[in-house]
N, C-alpha and C positions, 0 to 999 in steps of 0.2 A: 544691388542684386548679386553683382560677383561676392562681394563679400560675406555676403550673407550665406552663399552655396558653399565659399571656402570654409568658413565658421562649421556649416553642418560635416563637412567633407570631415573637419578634423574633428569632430564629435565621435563622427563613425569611427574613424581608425584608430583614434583610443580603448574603443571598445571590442574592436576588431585585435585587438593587439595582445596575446592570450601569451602561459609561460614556456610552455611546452606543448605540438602539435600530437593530440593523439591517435592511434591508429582506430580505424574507422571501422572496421570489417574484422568480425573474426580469424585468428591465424591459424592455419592446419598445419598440426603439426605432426605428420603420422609420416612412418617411411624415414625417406633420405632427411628429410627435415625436424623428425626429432631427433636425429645423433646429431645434426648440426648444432641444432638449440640448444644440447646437452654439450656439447665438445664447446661452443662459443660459452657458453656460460662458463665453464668450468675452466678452461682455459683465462680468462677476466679474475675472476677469483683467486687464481693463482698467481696473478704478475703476472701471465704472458701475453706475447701478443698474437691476436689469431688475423689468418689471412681468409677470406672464403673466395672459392674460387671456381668460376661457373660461368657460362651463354647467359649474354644479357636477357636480363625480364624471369628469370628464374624463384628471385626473391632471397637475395643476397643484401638487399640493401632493409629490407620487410623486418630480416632475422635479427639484424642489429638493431634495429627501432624497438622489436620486442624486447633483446633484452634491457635494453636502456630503460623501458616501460616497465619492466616489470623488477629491476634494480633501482629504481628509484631515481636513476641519473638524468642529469637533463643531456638533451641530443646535440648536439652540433656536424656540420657534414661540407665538407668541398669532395666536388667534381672533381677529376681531373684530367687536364688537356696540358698541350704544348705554351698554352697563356696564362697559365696562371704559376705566380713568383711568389716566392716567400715569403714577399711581405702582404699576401692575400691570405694566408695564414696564420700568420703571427702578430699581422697591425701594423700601424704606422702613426706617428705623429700627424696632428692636424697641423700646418703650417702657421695659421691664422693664429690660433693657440701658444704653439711657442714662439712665435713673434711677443704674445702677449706674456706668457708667463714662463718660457725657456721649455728645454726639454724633460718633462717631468711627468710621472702618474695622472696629472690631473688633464695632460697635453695629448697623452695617449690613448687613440683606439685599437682596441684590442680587438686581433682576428680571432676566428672560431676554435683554433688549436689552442691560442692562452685562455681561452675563456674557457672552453674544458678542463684543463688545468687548474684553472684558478680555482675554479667548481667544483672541481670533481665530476665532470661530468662524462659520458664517453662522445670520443672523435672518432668520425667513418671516415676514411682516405676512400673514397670511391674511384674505384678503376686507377689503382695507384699504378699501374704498369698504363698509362699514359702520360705520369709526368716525365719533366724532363730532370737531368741526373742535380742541377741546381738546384732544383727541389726537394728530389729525392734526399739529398745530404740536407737540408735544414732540418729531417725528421729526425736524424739520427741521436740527438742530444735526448730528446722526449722521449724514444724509444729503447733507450739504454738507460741513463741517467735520472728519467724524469723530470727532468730542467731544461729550461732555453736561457743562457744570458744573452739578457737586452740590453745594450749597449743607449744610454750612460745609467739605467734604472740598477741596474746589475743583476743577479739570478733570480729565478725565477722557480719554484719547486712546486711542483704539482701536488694535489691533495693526493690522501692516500687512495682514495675511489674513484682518480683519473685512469680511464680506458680507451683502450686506443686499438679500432679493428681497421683493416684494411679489409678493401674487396677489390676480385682481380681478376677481369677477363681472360678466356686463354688464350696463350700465347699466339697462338695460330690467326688467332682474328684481326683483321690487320689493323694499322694504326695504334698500335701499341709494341709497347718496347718490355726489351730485359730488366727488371729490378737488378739494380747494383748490387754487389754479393755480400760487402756492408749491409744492406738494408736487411738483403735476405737473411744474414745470420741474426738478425735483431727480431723478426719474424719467426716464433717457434712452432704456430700450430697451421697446420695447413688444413683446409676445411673445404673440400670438394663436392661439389654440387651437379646435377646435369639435369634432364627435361626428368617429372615427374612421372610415376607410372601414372595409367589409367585410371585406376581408381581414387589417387590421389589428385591428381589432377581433375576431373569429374568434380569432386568435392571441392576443391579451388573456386572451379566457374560457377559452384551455385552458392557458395558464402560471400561471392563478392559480387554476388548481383541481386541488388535492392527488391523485394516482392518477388522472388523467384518464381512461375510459376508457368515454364517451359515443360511438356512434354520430356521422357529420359529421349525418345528418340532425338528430338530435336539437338539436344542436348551431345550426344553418342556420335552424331552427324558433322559438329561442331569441331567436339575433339577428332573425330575423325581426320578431318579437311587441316585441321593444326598438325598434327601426325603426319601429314604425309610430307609437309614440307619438309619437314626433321631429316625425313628418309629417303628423299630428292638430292640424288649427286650433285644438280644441278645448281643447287644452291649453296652458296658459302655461309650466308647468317637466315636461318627458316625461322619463321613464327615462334614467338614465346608465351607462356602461357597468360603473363599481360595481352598480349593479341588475342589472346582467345576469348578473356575476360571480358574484354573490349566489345568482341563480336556478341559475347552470348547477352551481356547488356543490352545491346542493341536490340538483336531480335527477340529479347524478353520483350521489351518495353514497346515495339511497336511490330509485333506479331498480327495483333487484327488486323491490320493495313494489308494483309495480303493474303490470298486465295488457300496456299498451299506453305507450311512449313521450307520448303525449299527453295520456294521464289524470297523470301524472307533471307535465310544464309545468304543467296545467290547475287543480290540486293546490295548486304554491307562488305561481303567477305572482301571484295580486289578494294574497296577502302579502305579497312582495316586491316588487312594482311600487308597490305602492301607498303605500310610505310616504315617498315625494319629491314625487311626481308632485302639480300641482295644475293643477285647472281653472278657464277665463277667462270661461266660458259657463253663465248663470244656468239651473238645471231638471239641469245634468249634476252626476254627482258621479263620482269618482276610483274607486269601485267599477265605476259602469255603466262606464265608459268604458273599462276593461280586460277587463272580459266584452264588450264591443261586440269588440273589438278579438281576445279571445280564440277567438269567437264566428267571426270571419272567417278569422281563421288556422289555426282547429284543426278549423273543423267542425262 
């Protein structure tokens, strides 16, 4: 019986095993977001390397999936935190392996940065102003030279349609550090992001919500209650328009469940607002502060 479940298990995830993940939901691109599209592509096309930089959940990580999508590239992407080392980048030898056959190509797994390389594919350094400066310098060979030497394989040269974007919290946000001024000079385009207008935004939460078919009030109400966090001294990181996306899904999809368009928002908002948002102001917490907020906009 186990066996039989593990046999099907591995049926599935062969077939579950696809080449590249594609984007799901139409991208809007109007406003702040198509000088981005346009500076991140054009930028890639020329040799250089662009940084975008913006409040998490803005859609900085969206912008490099499209161009990748729409360049033909395949994607590759690390996070980045205080734990992650170069060789979660670059690979490493299986042990097992060069016991058996020594240190060679056939012994070698290759992290997500040689594998763009090797492919041509583009690499997103996500939240690169969270690594640490050990990390930061193993970028600098692929960012200047287009090469990594692996040591005992020897260099390594990128295809010519290897790309390489960074994205990068601001500085102000905490748990995140200075790029080294090496790196920075290797980083030519700088690509600035902030919260969408209204109209743009609007149009965000109804492309990415499956069967749209919310009321504009409800909708108006939504971005409202997002907005105000933005404009809340009181908060150091307010809702992104991922949170809002989140909310208007929600009460798209389970709106008949309740009396009044309001008791609906009032329902998902402090669970979905509240798991980004953080407060700068000692006595407040992330709960009160979207009931204050709810409180003012619902009523």
């Amino acid at each position: 019986m186990i066996a039989d479940r593990e046999q099907g298990f591995r049926k599935m995830l062969e077939k579950s095993i696809v080449e590249n993940i594609r984007i799901e939901h139409p991208v809007v691109l109007k406003g702040q977001y198509e000088t981005a599209y346009s500076l991140l592509k054009d930028a890639l096309d020329t040799g250089i390397t662009p940084c975008l930089v913006g409040p998490p959940g803005v859609g900085k990580s969206l912008l490099a999936r499209k161009v990748a999508e729409d360049t033909g590239r395949s994607f590759h992407e690390v996070f980045f935190d205080e734990n992650v080392t170069p060789s979660r980048l670059i690979g490493s030898f299986d042990p097992a392996l060069v016991v058996r056959s020594g240190r060679n190509i056939s012994s070698f797994e290759p992290g997500p940065l040689i594998r763009a390389m090797v492919e041509g594919g583009l690499f997103v350094a996500h939240e690169l102003n969270r690594a640490t400066e050990f990390c930061q310098n193993s970028l600098i060979a692929p960012l200047e030279e287009r090469h990594y030497h692996l040591f005992p394989l020897g260099m390594i040269k990128s295809q010519e349609s290897f790309a390489f974007v960074a994205t990068q919290n601001p500085i102000e946000t905490s748990g995140t550090y200075r790029l080294s001024k090496v790196l920075v000079d290797r980083i030519g385009c700088w690509i600035r992001l902030t919260y969408p207008t209204k109209e743009t935004e609007l149009e965000i939460l109804k492309e990415n919500t499956p069967a749209f078919n919310l009321p504009h009030s409800t909708l108006e109400k939504i971005y409202e209650i997002v907005k105000e966090t933005r404009d809340s001294p009181v908060l150091e990181i307010p809702a992104s328009p991922r949170s809002g996306i989140y909310l208007t899904r929600l009460v798209n999809k389970y709106f008949n469940r309740f009396d009044k368009e309001d008791a609906a928002i009032r329902f998902f908002a402090p669970a979905v607002l509240a798991k980004e948002m953080k407060v700068r102001e000692e006595g407040k917490t992330v709960s009160m502060v979207v009931e204050e907020i709810l409180a003012r906009k619902l009523g």
